[in-house]
C-alpha positions as CSV (number, residue, x, y, z in Angstrom):
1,X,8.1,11.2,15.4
2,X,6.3,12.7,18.2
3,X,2.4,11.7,18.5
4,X,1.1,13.6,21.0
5,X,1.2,17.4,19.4
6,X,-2.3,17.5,18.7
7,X,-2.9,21.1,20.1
8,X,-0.5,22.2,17.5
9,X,-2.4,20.5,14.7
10,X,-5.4,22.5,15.7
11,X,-4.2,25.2,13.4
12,X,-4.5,22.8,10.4
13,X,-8.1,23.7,9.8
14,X,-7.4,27.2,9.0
15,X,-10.0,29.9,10.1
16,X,-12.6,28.8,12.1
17,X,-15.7,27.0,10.4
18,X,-13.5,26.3,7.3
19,X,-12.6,22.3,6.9
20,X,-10.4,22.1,3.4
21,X,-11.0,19.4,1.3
22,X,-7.5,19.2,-0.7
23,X,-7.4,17.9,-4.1
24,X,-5.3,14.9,-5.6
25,X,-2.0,17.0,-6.1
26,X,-2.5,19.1,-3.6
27,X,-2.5,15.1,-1.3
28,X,0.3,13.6,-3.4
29,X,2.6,17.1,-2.8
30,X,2.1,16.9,1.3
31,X,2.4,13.0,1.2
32,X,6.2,12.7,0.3
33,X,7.7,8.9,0.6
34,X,10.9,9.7,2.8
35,X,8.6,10.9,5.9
36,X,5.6,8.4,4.9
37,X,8.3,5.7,5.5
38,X,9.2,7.0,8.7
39,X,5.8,7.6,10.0
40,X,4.8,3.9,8.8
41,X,7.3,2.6,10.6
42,X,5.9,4.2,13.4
43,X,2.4,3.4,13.1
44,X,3.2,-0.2,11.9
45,X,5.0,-0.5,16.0
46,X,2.0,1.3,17.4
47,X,-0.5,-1.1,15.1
48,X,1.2,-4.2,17.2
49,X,0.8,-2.7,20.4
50,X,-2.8,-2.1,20.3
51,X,-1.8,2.3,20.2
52,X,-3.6,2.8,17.2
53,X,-7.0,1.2,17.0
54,X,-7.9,0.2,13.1
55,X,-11.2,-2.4,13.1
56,X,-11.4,-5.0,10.0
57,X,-12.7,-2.8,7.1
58,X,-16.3,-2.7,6.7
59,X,-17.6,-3.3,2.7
60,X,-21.6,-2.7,1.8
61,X,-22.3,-3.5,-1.7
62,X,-23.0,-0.1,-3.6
63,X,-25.1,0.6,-6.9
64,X,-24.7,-2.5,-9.6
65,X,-21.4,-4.5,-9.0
66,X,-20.2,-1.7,-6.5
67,X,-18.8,-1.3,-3.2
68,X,-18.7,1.2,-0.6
69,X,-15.4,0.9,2.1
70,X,-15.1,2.2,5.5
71,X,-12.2,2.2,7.3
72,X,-11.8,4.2,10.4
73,X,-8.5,4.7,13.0
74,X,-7.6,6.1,15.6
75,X,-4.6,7.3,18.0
76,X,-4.0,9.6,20.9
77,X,-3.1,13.0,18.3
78,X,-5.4,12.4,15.5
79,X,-8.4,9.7,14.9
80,X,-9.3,9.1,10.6
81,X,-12.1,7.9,8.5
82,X,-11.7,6.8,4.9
83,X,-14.6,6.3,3.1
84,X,-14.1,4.9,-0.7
85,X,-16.1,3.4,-3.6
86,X,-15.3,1.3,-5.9
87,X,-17.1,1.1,-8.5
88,X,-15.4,-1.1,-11.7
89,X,-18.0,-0.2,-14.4
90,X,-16.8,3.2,-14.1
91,X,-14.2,2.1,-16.7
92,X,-16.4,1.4,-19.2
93,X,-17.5,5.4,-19.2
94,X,-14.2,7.0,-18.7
95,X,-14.2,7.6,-15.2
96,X,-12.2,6.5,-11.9
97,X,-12.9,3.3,-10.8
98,X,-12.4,4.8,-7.0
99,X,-13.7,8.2,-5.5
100,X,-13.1,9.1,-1.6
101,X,-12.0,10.9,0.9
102,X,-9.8,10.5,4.1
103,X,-11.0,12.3,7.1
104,X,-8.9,13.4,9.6
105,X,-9.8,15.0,13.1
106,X,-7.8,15.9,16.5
107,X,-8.5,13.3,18.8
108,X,-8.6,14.7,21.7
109,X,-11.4,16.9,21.0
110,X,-12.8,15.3,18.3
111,X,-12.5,18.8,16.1
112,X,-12.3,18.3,12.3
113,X,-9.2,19.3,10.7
114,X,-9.1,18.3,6.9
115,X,-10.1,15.9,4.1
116,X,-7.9,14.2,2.2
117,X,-7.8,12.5,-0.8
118,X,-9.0,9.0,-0.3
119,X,-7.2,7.1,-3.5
120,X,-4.1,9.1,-3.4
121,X,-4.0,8.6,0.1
122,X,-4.5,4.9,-0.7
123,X,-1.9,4.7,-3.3
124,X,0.9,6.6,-1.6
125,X,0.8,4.5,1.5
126,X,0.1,1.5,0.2
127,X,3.3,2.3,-2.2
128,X,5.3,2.7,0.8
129,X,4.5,0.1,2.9
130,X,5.8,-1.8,-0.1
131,X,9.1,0.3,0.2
132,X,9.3,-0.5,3.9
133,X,8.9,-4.4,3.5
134,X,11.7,-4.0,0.8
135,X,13.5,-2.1,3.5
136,X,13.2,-4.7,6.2
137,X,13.4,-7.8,4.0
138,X,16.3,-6.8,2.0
139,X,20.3,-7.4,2.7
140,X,21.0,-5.1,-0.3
141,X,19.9,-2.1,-1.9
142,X,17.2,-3.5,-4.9
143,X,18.8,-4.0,-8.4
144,X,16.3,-5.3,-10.4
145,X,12.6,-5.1,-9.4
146,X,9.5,-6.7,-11.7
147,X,6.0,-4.8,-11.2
148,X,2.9,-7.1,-12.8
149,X,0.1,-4.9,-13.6
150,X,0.0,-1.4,-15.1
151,X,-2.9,0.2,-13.2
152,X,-3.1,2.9,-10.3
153,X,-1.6,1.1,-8.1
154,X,1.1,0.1,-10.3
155,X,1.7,3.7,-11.6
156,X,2.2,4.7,-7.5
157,X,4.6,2.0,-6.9
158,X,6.4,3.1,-10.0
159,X,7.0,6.8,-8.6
160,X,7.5,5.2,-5.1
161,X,10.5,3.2,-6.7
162,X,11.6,6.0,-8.8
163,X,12.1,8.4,-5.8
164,X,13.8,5.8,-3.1
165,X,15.1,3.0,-5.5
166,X,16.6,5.1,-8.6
167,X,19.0,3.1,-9.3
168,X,17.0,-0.1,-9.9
169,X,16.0,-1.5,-13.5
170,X,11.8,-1.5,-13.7
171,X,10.2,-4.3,-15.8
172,X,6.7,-4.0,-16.3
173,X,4.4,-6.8,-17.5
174,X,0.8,-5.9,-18.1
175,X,-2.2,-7.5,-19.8
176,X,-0.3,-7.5,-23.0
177,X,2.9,-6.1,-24.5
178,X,0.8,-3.1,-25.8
179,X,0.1,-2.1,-22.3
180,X,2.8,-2.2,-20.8
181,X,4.8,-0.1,-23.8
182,X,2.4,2.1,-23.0
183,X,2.7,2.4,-19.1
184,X,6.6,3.0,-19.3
185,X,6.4,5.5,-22.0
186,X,4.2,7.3,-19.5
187,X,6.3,7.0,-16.8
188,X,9.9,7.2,-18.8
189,X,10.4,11.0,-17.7
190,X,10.4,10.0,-13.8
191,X,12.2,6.5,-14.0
192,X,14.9,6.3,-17.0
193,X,15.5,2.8,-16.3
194,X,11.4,1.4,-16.8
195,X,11.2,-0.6,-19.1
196,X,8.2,-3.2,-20.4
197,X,9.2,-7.2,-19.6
198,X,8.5,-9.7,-22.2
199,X,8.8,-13.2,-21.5
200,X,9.7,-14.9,-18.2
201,X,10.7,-12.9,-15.2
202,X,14.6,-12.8,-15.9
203,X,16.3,-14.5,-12.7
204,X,18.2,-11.4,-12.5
205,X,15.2,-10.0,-10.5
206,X,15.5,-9.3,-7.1
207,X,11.9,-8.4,-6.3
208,X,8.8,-9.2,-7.8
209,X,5.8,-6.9,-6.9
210,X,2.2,-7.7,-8.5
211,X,-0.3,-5.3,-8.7
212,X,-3.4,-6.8,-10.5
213,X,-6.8,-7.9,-9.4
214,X,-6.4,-11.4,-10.7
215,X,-8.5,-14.3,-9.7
216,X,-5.8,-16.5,-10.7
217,X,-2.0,-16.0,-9.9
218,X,0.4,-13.9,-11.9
219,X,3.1,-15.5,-9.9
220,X,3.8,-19.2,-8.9
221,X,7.6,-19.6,-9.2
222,X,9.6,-21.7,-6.7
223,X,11.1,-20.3,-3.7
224,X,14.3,-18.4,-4.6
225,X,17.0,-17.2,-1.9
226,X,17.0,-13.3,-2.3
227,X,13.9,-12.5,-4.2
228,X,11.6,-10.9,-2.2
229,X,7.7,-11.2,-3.7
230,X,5.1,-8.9,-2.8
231,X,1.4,-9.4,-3.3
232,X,-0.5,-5.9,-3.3
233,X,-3.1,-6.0,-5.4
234,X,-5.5,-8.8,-4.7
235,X,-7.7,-7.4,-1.5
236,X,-10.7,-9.7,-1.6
237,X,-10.9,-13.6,-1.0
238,X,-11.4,-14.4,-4.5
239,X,-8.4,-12.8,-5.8
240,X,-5.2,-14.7,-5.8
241,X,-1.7,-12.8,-7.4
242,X,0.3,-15.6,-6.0
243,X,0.7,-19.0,-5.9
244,X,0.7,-22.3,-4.0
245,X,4.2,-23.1,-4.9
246,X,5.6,-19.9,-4.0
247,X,4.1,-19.5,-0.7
248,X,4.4,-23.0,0.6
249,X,8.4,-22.5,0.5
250,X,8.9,-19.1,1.9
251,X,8.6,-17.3,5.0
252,X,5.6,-15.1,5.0
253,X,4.7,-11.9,6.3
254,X,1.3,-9.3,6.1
255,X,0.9,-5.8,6.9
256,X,-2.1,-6.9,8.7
257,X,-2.4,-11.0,9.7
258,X,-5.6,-9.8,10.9
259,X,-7.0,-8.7,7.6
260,X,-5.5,-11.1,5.8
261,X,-7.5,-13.5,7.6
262,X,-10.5,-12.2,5.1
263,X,-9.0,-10.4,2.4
264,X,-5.9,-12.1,1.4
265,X,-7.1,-14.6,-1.5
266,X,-3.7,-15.7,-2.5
267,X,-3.1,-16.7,1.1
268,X,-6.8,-18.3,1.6
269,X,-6.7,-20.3,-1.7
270,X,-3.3,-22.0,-0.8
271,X,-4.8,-22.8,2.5
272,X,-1.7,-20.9,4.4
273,X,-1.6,-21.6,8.4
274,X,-1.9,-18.5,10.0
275,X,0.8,-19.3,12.8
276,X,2.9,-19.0,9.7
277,X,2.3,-15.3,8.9
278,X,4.2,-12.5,10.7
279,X,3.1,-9.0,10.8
280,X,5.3,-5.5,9.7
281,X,5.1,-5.0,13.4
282,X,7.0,-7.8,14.5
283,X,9.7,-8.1,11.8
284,X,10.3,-4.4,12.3
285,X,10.4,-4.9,15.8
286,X,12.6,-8.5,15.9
287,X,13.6,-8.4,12.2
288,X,13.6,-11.1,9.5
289,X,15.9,-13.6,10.4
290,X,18.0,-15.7,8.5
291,X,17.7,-14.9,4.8
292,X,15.4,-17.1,3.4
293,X,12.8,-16.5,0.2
294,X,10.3,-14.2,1.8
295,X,6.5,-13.0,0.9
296,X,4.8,-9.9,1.8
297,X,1.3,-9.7,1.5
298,X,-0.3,-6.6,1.6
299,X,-4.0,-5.9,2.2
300,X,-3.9,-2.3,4.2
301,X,-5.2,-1.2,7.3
302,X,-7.0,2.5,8.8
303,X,-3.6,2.6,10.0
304,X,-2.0,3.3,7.9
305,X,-4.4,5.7,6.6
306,X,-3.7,7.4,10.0
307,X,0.4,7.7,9.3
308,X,-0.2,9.3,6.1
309,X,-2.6,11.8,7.9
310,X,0.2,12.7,10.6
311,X,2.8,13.2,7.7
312,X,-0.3,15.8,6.0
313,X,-0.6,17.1,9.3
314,X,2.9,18.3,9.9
315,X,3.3,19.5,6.2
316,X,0.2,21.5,6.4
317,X,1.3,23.2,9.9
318,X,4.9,23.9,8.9
């Protein structure tokens, strides 16, 4: 992917003076997985070589038990600000726990372009890194995958799989059996094979993704030769998805070593040596090595917020 057309992304912006501000569907419908795969892959080289510029994210606490994020980026084509709250007693009144928006300028003149928005955004990308770790961790096309959790982030890694892994069986374990019947029969139109996991993770599974905010793992299994485990959802030191046991025998790997210095819980708690954790740069760069039980760890990265801004970029100027 070319990054350096940013004259031609001048013409995003539409007429002069306007800036649009494009709405959930209108993000998810210019955000497909196929070229925000690509452009990760990109971005996740780029990242590594110090091409895009993504500080640690910046969190000031925000009304009662809230927090405000920043996370800027920048490249030579484009340069991004995402700006999120969260705000968890949002829940109790029937509204999103997360509002925001993902700016997006042309960097060479600074000149606003377009708003995205910020927890589609979030959940698209953060779907498909997951898909891209699967990609470069994997000797064989997934057969069996096991999602823990049934919230947003859940629901985007569900349509993630749905479109690139199809042919994969979906088990999804919630908070109880009630809630995950529920999530599949929501998402049962898009994916035929979802369906809610009772019991133990069958050893079937091939990869186990967890999506929760748990302060206590969701996942401490031994280390098993081809099952790939992927920690997404816990993005602050106190959370931990996964644990001890599972990370002390496997190979490890972040999006962002960095930011997992902070941010990853699961790794913090297990006291994880950081020499020990390779970033998406480097194993798509040198690969994974010999097959081994591996862990991704995901904690997300401005970066990324920038790929998914290119992909918009090109869709809107097409």
């Amino acid at each position: 992917m070319d990054t350096t057309t940013s004259s031609s992304l001048l013409g995003t912006a539409g007429p002069a003076g306007t800036f649009p501000v494009l709405d959930p569907a209108r993000t998810a419908q210019l955000l497909g997985y196929p070229a925000l795969l690509e452009a990760l892959a990109l971005a996740a080289g780029e990242y590594e070589a110090g091409a895009i510029r993504s500080p640690e994210r910046m969190a000031v606490p925000l009304g009662q038990g809230g927090v405000l994020l920043s996370m800027p980026a920048t490249a030579a084509d484009l340069g991004i600000h995402k700006l999120v709250s969260v705000q968890p007693r949002n829940a109790r009144h029937g509204m999103p726990t997360i509002h925001g928006l993902v700016t997006v300028c042309d960097a060479p003149t600074g000149r606003p372009l377009f708003a995205l928005d910020g927890p589609e955004v979030t959940g698209r990308r953060t779907a498909a890194v997951t898909l891209l770790a699967m990609r470069a961790l994997m000797a064989q096309p997934a057969r069996e995958i096991a999602l823990i959790g049934t919230g947003a982030q859940a629901r985007h890694h569900a349509q993630a799989l749905a479109c690139m892994h199809p042919q994969a069986r979906l088990l999804v374990r919630g908070r109880s059996q009630a809630a995950s019947e529920a999530f599949c029969g929501g998402l049962h139109a898009i994916h035929e094979r979802i369906a809610p996991m009772a019991g133990p993770i069958p050893g079937s599974v091939d990869v186990v993704i967890t999506v929760t905010t748990s302060t206590e793992p969701v996942y401490d299994e031994g280390p098993r030769a081809g099952r790939l485990v992927i920690g997404v959802g816990a993005f602050r030191p106190e959370m931990a998805e996964i644990g001890a046991t599972t990370l002390a025998g496997s190979i490890l790997f972040s999006d962002d070593p960095a930011g997992a210095r902070h941010e990853a819980g699961d790794l913090l708690r297990a006291g994880i040596a950081w020499g020990r954790v390779r970033s998406l740069g480097a194993l798509l760069r040198d690969g994974p090595g010999a097959p081994a039980p591996f862990v991704f760890k995901s904690v997300g990265t401005g970066a990324w917020d920038l790929a998914a801004a290119r992909v918009a970029a090109r869709a809107l100027h097409s």
